[in-house]
C-alpha positions as CSV (number, residue, x, y, z in Angstrom):
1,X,82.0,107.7,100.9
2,X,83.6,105.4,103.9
3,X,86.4,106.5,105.4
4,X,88.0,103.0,104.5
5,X,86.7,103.6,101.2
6,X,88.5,106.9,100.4
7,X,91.5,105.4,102.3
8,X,91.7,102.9,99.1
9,X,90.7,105.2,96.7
10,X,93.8,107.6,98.3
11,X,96.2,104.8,98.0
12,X,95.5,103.7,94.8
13,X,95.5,107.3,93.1
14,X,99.1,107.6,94.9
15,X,100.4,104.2,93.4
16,X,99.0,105.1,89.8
17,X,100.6,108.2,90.2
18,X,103.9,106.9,91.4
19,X,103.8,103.9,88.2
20,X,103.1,106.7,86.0
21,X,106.3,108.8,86.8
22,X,108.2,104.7,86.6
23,X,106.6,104.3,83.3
24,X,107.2,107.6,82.0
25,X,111.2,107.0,82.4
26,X,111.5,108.6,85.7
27,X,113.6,106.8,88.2
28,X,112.2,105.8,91.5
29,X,114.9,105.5,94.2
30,X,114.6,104.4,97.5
31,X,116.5,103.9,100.8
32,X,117.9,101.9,103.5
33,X,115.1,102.5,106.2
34,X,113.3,105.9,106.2
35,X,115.2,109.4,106.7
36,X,113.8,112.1,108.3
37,X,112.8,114.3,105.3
38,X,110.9,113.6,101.9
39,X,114.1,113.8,100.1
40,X,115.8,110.9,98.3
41,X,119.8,111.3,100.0
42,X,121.9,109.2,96.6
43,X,124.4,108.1,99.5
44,X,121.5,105.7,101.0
45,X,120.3,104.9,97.7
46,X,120.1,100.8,97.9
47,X,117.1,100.4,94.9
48,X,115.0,101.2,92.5
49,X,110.8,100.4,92.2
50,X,110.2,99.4,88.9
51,X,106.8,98.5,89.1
52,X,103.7,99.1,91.3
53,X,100.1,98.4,91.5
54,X,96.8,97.5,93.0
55,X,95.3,94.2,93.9
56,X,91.9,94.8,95.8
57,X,93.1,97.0,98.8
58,X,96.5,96.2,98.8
59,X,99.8,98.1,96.7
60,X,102.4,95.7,95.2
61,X,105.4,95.9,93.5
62,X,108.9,95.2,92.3
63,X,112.1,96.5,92.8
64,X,115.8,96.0,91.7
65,X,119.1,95.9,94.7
66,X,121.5,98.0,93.2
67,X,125.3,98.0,93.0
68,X,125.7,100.9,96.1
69,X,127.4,100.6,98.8
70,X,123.9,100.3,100.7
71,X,122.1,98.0,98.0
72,X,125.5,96.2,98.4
73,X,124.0,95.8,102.4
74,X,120.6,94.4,101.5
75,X,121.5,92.2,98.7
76,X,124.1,90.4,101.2
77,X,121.3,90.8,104.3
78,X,119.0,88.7,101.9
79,X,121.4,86.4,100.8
80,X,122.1,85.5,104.4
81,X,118.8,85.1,105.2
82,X,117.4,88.3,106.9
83,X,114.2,88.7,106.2
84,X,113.8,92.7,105.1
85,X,110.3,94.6,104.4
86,X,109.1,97.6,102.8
87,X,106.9,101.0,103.6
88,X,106.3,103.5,101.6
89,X,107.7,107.0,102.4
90,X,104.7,109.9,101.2
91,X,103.2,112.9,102.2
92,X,99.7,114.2,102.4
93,X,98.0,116.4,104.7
94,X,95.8,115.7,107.4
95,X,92.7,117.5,108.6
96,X,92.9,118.6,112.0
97,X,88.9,118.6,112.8
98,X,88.6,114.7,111.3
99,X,92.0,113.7,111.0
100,X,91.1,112.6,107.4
101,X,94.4,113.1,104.9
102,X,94.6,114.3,101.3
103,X,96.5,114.8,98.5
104,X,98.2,111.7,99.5
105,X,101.4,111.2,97.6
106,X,103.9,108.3,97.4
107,X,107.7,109.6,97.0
108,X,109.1,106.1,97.6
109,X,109.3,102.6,99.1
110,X,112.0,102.4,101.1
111,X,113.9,99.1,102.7
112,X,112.9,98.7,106.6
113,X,113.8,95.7,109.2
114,X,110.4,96.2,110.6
115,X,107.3,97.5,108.0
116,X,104.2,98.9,110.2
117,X,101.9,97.0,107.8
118,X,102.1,93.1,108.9
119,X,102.7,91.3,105.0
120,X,104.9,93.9,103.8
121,X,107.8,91.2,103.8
122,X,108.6,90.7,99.8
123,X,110.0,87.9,98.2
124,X,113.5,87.8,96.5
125,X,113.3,86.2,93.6
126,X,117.0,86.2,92.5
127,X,118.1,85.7,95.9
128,X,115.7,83.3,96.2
129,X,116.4,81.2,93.1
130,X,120.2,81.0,93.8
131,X,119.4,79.1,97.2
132,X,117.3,77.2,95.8
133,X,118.5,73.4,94.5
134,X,119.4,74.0,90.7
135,X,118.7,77.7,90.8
136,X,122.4,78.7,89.6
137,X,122.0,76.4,86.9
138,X,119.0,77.8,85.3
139,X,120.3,81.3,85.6
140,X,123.1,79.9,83.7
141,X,120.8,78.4,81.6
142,X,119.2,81.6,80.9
143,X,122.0,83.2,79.7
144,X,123.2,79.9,77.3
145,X,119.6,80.0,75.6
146,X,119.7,83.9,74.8
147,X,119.2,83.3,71.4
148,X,117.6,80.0,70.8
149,X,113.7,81.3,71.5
150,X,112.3,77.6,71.5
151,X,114.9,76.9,74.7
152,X,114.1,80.3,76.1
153,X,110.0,79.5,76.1
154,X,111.2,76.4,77.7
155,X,112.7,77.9,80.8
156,X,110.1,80.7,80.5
157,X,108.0,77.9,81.9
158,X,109.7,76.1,84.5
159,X,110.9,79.7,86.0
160,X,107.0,80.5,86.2
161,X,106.9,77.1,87.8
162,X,109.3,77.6,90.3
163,X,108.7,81.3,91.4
164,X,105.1,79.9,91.5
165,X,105.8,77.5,94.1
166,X,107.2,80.6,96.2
């Protein structure tokens, strides 16, 4: 197998394994820039991944800002405009004849001003929609049409439009 082969095959066994552990209930924390152990440290704790995959040779994925005092720092980064990106945070070990690595594993993707890899800039969405001309008002919206389903399939549809345009 090519080297950039089993690269992808090594990064997508890690992101399956880190969904599984999201879909199986298990919470996925990560941190302000990266610390210098493996460890999660709760006091730098600004989100949670709640969803990650694999389209062709790239990992993707969402995550929530949370109320800490350091999700507290990125959600008000993003709102002014900063533009923050992500790396992942693993282990693995590395052969010291080839340098080859395996038993690659993802602990977390953490929050970075500068990610290694060149598109690892996400989008955010909420963020996002409240600057965006009538973006308050659908989120307002939203909450209005919480039980009227014909409304909510409605806005269902011009959100997809809108976080389309993107």
């Amino acid at each position: 197998m090519l080297t950039s082969e089993f690269t992808l095959l090594l990064i997508g066994r890690a992101v399956k394994t880190l969904n599984d552990q999201i879909t199986g209930g298990y919470s996925v924390l990560g941190e302000v820039d990266h610390p210098e152990g493996l460890n999660i440290n709760l006091d730098r704790v600004s989100h949670m991944i709640t969803d990650m995959w694999m389209d062709g040779p790239n990992g993707y994925g969402k995550m929530k800002v949370l109320p800490t005092p350091m999700g507290t720092l990125v959600k008000t980064m993003l709102e002014s405009g900063v533009k923050l990106g992500v790396s992942s945070r693993g282990s693995g070990n590395v052969s010291e004849s080839n340098g080859e690595v395996s038993d690659f594993e993802i602990i977390t993707v953490d929050v970075v001003a500068q990610p290694s890899a060149p598109g690892a800039y996400p989008t955010p969405i909420y963020e996002h929609l409240m600057n965006t001309k009538g973006g308050y008002g659908m989120i307002k919206m939203a909450s209005e049409v919480q039980k009227d389903t014909r409304a909510q399939k409605y806005l269902r549809e011009e959100l997809l439009r809108v976080i389309k345009g993107l």
